[in-house]
TORVEX-153114 format. One line per field, with one value per atom (N, C-alpha, C, O): atom name; x negated, y negated, z; residue in three letters. Coordinates in nm, 4 decimals, decimal comma. Layout:
BEGIN
at <- (CA	...)
u <- (X	...)
v <- (Y	...)
w <- (Z	...)
aa <- (Ala	...)
//
This chain:
BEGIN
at <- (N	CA	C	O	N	CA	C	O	N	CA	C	O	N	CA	C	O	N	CA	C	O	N	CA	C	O	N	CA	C	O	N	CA	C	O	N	CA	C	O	N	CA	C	O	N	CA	C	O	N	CA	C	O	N	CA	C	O	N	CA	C	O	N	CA	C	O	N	CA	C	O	N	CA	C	O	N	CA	C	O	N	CA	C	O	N	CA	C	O	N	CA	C	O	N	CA	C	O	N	CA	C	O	N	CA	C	O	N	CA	C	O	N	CA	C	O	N	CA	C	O	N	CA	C	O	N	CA	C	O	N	CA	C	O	N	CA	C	O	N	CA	C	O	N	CA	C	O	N	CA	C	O	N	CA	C	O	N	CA	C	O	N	CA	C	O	N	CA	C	O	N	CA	C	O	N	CA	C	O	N	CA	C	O	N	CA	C	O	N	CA	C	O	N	CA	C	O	N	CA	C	O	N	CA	C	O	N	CA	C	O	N	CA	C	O	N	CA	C	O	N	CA	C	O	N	CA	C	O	N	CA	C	O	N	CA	C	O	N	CA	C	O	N	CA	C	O	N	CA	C	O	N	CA	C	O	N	CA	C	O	N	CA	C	O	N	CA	C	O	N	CA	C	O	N	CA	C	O	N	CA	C	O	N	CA	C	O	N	CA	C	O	N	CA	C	O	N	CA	C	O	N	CA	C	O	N	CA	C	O	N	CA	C	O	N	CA	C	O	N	CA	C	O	N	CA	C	O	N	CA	C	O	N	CA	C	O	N	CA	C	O	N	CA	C	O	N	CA	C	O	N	CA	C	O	N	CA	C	O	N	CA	C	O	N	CA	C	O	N	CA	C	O	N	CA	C	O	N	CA	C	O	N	CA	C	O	N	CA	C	O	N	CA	C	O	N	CA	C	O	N	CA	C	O	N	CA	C	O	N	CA	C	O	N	CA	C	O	N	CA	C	O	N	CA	C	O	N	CA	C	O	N	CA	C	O	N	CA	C	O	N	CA	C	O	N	CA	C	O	N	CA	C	O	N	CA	C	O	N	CA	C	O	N	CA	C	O	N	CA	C	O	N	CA	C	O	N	CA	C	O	N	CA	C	O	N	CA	C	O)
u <- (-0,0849	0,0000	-0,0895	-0,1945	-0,0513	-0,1237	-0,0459	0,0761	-0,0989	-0,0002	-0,0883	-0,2032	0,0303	-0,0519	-0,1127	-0,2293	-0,0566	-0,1561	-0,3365	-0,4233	-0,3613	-0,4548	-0,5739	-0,5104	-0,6710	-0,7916	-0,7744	-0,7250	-0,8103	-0,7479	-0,8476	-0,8367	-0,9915	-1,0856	-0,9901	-1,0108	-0,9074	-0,8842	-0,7208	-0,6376	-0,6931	-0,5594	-0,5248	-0,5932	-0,4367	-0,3934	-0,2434	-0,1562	-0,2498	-0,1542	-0,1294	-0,1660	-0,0563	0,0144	-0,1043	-0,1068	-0,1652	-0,2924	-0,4611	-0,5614	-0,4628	-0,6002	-0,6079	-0,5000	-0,6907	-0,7497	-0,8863	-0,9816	-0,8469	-0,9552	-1,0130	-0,9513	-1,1283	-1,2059	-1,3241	-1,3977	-1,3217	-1,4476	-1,5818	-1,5833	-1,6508	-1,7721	-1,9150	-1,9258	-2,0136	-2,1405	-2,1986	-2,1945	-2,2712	-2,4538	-2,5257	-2,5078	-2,6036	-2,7569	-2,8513	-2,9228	-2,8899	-2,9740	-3,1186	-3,1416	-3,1922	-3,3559	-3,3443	-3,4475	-3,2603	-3,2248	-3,2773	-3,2858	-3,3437	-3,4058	-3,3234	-3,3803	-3,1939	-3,0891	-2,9447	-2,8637	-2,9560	-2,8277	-2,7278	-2,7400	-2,6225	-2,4591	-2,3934	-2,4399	-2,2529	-2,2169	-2,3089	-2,3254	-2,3374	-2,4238	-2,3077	-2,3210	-2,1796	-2,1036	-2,0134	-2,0126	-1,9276	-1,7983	-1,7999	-1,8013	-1,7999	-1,7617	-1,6437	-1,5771	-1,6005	-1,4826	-1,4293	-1,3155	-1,5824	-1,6094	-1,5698	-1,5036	-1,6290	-1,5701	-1,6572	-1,7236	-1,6684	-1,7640	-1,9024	-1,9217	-1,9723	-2,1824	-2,2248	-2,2805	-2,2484	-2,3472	-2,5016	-2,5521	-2,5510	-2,7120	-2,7438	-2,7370	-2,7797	-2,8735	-2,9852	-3,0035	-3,1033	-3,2165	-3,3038	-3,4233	-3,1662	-3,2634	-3,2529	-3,1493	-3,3373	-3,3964	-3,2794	-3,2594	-3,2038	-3,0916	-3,1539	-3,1858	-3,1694	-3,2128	-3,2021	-3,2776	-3,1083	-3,1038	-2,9317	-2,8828	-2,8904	-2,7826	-2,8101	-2,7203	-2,9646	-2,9774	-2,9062	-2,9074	-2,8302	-2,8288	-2,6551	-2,5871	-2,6439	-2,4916	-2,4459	-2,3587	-2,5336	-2,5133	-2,5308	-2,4725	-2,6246	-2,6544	-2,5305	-2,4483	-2,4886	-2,3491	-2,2433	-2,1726	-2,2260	-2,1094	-2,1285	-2,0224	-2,2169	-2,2448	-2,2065	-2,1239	-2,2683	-2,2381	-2,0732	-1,9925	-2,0761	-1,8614	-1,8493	-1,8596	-1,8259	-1,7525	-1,7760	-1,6783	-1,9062	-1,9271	-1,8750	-1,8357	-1,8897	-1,7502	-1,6381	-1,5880	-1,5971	-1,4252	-1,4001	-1,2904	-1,5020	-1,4544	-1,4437	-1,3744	-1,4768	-1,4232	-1,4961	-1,6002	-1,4750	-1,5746	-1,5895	-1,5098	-1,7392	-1,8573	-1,7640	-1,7562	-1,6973	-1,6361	-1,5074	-1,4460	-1,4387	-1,3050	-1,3318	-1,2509	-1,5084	-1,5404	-1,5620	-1,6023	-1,5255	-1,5732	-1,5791	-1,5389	-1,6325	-1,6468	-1,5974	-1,6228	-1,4715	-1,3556	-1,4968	-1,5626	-1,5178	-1,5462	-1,7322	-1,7685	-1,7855	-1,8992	-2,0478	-2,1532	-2,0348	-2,1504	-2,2816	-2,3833	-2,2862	-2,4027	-2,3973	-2,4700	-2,3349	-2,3658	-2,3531	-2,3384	-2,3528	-2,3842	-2,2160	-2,1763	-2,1466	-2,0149	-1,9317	-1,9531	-1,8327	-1,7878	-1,6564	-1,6549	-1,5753	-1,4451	-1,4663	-1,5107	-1,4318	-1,4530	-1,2781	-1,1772	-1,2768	-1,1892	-1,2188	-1,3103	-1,0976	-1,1232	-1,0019	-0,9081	-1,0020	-0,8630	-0,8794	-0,9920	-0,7450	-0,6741	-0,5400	-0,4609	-0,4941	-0,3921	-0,2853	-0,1639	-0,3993	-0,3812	-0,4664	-0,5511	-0,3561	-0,4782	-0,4445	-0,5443	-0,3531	-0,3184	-0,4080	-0,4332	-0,4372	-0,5744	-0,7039	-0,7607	-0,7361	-0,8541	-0,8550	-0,9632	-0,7588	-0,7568	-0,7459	-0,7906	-0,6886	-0,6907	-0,8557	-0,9226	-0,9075	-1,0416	-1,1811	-1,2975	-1,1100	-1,1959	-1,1783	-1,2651	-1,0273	-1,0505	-1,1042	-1,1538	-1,1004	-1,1604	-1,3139	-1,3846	-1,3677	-1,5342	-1,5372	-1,5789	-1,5103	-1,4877	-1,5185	-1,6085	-1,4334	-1,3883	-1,5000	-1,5396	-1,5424	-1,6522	-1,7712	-1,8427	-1,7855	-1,9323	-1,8887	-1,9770	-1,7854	-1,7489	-1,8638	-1,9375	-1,8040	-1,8791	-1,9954	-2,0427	-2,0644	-2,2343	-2,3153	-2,4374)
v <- (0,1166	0,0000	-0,1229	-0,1197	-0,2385	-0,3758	-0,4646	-0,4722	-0,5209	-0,6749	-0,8093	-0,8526	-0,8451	-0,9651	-1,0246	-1,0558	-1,0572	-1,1834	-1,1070	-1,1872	-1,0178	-0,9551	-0,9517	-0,9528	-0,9493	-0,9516	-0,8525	-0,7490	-0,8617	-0,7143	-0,6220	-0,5326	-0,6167	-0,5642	-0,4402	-0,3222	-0,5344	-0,4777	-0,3600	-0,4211	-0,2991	-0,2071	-0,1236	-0,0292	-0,1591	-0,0818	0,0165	-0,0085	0,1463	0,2204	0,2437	0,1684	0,3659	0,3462	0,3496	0,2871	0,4339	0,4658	0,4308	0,4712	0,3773	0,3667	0,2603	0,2049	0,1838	0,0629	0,1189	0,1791	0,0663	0,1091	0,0159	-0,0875	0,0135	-0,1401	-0,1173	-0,0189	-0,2053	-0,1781	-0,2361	-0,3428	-0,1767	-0,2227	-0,1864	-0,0943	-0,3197	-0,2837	-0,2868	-0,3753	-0,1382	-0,1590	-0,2242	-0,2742	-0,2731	-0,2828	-0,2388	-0,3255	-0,1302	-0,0069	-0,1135	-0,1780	-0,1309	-0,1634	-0,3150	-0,3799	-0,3657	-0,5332	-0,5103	-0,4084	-0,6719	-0,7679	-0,8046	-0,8066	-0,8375	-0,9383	-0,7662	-0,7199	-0,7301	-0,6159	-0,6966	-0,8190	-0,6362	-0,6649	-0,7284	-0,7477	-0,7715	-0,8558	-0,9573	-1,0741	-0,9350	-1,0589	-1,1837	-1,3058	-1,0807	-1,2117	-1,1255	-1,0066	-1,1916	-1,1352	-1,1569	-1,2742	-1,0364	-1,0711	-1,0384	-0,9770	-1,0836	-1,0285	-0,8564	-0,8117	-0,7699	-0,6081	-0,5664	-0,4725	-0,6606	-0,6190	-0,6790	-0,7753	-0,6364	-0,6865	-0,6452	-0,5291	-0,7066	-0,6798	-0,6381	-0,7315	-0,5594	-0,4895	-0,4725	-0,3765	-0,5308	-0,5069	-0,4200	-0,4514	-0,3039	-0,2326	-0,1834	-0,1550	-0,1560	-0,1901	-0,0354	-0,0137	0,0679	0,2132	0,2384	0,1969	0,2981	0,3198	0,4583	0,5558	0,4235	0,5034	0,6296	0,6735	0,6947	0,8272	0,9275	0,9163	1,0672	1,1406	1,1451	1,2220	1,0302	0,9516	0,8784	0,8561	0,8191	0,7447	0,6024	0,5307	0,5746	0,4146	0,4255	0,3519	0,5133	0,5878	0,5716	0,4961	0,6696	0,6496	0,5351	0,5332	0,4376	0,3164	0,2841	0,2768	0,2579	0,1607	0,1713	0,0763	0,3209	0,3572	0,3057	0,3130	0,2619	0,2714	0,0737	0,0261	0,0314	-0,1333	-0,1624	-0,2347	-0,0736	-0,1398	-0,1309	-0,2329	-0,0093	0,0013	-0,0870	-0,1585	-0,1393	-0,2189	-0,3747	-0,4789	-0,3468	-0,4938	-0,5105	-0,6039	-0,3709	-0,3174	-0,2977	-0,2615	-0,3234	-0,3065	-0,1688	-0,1667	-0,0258	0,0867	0,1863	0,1433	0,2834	0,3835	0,4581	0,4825	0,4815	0,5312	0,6518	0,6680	0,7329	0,8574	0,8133	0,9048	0,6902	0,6292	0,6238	0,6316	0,6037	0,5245	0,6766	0,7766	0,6660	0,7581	0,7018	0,5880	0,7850	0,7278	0,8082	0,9286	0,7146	0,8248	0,8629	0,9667	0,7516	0,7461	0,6724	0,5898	0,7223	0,6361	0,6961	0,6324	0,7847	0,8264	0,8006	0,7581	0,8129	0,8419	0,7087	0,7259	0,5936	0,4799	0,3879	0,4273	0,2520	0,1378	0,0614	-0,0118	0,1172	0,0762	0,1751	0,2918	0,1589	0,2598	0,2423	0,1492	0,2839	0,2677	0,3523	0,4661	0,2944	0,3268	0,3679	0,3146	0,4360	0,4408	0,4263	0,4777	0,3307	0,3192	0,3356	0,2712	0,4643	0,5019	0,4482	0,4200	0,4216	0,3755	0,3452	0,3155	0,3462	0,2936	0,1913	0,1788	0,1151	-0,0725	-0,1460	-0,2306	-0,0263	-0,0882	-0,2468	-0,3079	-0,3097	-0,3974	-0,5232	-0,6307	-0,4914	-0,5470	-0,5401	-0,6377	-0,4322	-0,3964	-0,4579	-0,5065	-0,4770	-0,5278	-0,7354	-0,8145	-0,7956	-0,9119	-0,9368	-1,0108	-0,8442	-0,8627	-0,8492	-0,8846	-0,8017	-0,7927	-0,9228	-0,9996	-0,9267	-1,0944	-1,1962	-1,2867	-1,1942	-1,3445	-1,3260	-1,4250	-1,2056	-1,2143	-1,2402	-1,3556	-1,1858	-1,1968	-1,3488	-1,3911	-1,4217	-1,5638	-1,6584	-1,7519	-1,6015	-1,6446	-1,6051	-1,6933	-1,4797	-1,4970	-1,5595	-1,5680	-1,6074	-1,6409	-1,8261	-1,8780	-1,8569	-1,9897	-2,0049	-2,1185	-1,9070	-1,8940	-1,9649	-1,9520)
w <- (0,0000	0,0000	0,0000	0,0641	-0,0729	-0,1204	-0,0449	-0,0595	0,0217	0,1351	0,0377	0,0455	-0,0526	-0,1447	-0,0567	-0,0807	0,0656	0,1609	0,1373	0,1027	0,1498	0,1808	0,0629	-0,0425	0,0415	-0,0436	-0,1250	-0,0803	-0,2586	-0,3455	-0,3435	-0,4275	-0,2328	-0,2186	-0,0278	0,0004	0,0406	0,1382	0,1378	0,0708	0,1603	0,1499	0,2784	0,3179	0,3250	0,4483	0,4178	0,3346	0,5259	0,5116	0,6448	0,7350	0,6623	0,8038	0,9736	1,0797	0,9251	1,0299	0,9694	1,0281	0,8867	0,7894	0,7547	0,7758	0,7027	0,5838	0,5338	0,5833	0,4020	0,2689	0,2597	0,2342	0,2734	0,1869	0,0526	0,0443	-0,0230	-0,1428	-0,0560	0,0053	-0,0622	-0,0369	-0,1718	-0,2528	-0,1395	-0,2566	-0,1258	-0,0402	-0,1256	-0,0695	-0,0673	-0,1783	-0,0286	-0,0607	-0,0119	0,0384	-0,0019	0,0467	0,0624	-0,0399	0,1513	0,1506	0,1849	0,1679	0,2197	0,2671	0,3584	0,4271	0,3697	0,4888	0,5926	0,7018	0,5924	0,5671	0,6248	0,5446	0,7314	0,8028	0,7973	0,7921	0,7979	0,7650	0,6651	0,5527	0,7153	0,6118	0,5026	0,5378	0,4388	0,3778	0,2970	0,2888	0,2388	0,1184	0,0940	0,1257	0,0308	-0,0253	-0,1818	-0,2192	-0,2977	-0,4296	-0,4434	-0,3600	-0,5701	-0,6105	-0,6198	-0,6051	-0,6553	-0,6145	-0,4521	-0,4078	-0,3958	-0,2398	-0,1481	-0,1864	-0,0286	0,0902	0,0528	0,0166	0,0571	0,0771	0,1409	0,1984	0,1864	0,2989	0,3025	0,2442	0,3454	0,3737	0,5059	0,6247	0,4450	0,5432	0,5140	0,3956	0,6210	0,5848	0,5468	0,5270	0,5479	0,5414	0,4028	0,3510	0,3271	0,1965	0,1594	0,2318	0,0033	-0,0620	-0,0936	-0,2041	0,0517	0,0030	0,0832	0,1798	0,0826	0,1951	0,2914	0,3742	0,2295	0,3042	0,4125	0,4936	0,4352	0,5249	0,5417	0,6418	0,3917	0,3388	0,4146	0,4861	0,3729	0,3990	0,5476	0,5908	0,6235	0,7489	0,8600	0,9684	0,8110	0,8431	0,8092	0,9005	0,6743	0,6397	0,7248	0,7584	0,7724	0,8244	0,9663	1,0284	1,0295	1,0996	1,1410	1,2189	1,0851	1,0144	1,0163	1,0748	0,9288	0,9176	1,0515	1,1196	1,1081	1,2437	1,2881	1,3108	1,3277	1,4261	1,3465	1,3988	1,2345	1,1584	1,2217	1,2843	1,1866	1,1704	1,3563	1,3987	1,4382	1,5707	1,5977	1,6994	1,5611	1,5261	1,6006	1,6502	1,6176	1,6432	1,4904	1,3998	1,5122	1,3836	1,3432	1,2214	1,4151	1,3347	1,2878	1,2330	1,2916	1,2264	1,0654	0,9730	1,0636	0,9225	0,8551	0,9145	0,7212	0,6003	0,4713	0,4473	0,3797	0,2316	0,1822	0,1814	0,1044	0,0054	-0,0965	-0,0907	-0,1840	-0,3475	-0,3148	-0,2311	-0,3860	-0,3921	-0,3129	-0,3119	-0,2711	-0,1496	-0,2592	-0,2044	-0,3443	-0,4054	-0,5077	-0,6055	-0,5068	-0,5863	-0,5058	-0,3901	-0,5235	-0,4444	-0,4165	-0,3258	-0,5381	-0,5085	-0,4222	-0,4553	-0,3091	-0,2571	-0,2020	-0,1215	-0,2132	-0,1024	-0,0029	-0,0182	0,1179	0,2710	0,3377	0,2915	0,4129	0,4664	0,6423	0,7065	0,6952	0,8678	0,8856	0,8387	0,9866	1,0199	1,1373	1,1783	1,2235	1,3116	1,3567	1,2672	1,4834	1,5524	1,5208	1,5368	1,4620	1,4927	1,3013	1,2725	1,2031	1,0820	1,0582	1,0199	1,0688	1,0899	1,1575	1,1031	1,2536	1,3336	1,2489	1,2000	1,2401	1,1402	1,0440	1,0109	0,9756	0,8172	0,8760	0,7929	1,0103	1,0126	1,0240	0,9520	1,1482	1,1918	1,0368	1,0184	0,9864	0,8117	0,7258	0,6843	0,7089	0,6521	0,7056	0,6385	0,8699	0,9089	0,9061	0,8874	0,9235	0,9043	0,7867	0,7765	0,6625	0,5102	0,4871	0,4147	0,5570	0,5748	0,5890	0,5195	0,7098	0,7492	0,6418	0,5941	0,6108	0,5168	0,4085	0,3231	0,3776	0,2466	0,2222	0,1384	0,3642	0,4272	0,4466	0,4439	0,4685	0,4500	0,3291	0,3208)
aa <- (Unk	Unk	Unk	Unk	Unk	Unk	Unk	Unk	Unk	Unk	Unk	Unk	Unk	Unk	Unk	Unk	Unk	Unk	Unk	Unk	Unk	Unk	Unk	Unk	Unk	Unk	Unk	Unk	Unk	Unk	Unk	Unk	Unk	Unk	Unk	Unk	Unk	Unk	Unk	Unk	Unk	Unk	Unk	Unk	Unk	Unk	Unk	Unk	Unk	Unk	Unk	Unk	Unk	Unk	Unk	Unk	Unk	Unk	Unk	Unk	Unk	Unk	Unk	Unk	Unk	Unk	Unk	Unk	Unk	Unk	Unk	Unk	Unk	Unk	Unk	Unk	Unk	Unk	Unk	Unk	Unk	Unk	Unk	Unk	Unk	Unk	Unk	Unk	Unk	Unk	Unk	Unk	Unk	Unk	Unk	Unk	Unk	Unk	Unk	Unk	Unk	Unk	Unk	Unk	Unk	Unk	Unk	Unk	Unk	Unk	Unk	Unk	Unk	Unk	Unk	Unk	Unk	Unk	Unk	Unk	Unk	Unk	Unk	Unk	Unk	Unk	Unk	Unk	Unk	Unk	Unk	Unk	Unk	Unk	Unk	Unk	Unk	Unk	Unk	Unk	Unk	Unk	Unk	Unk	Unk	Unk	Unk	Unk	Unk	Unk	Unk	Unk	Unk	Unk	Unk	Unk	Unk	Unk	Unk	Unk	Unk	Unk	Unk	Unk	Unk	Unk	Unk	Unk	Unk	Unk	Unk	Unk	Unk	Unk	Unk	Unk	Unk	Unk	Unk	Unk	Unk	Unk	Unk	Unk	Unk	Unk	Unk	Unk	Unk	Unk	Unk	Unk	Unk	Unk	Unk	Unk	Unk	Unk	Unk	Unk	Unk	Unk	Unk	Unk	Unk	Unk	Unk	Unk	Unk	Unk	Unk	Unk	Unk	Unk	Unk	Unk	Unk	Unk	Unk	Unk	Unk	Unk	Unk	Unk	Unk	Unk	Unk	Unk	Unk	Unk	Unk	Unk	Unk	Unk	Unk	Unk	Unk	Unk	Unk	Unk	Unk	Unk	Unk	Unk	Unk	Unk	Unk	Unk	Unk	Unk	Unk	Unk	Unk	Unk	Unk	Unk	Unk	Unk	Unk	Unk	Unk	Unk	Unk	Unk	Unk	Unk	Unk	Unk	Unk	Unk	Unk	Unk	Unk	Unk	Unk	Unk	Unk	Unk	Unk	Unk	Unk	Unk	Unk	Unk	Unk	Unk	Unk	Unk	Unk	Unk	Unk	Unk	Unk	Unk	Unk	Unk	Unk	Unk	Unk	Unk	Unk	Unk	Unk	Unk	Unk	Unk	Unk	Unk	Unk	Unk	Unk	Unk	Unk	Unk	Unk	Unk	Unk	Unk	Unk	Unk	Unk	Unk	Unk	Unk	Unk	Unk	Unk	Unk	Unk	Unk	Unk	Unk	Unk	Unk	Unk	Unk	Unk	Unk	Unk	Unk	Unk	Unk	Unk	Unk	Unk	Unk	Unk	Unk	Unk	Unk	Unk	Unk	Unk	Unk	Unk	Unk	Unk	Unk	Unk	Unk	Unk	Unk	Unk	Unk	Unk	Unk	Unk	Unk	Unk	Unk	Unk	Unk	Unk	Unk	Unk	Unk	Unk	Unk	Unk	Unk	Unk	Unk	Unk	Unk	Unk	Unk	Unk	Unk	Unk	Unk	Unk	Unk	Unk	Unk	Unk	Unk	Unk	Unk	Unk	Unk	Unk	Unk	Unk	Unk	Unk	Unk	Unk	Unk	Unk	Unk	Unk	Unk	Unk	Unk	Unk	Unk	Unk	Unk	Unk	Unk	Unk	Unk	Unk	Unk	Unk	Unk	Unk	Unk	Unk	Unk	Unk	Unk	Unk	Unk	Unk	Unk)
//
């Protein structure tokens, strides 16, 4: 389900939110870095290999998304830089406000 208010990068359903995210595997520069039109940026600093870049990321959202590390998974993408994420929860509603206003904020950077 799509809530027009919402970023066409973010999608919530009854217990979950999906988000697009791009990698950037080997960054200086951890977390949010920017928002494109593809989705949220992520900089983490472990090298795309092994699933280290992976597990770092997952590791990153949550602590975005407010979440615990086993809420986060990767539908699509494990092995490219583009990925949809899934964060299940209680409260996706929350999750998906607490995503736009950081969004918001790096947008302002």
């Amino acid at each position: 389900m799509h809530d027009s208010r919402l970023p066409a990068w973010l999608r919530t359903g009854s217990n979950f939110v999906t988000i697009e995210i791009v990698a950037r595997p080997g960054s200086q520069r951890r977390g949010l870095l920017r928002v494109e039109r593809r989705g949220l940026v992520i900089g983490v600093a472990s090298p795309a290999e092994k699933g280290k870049a992976n597990d770092e990321l997952i590791a990153a959202i949550a602590g975005i998304a407010g979440v615990a590390r086993g809420a986060v998974s990767i539908l699509r993408g494990a092995g490219t830089r583009n990925k949809v994420v899934r964060i299940a929860s209680a409260q996706p509603s929350e999750v998906a406000r607490r995503l736009s206003v950081l969004a918001g904020e790096a947008k302002q950077r």
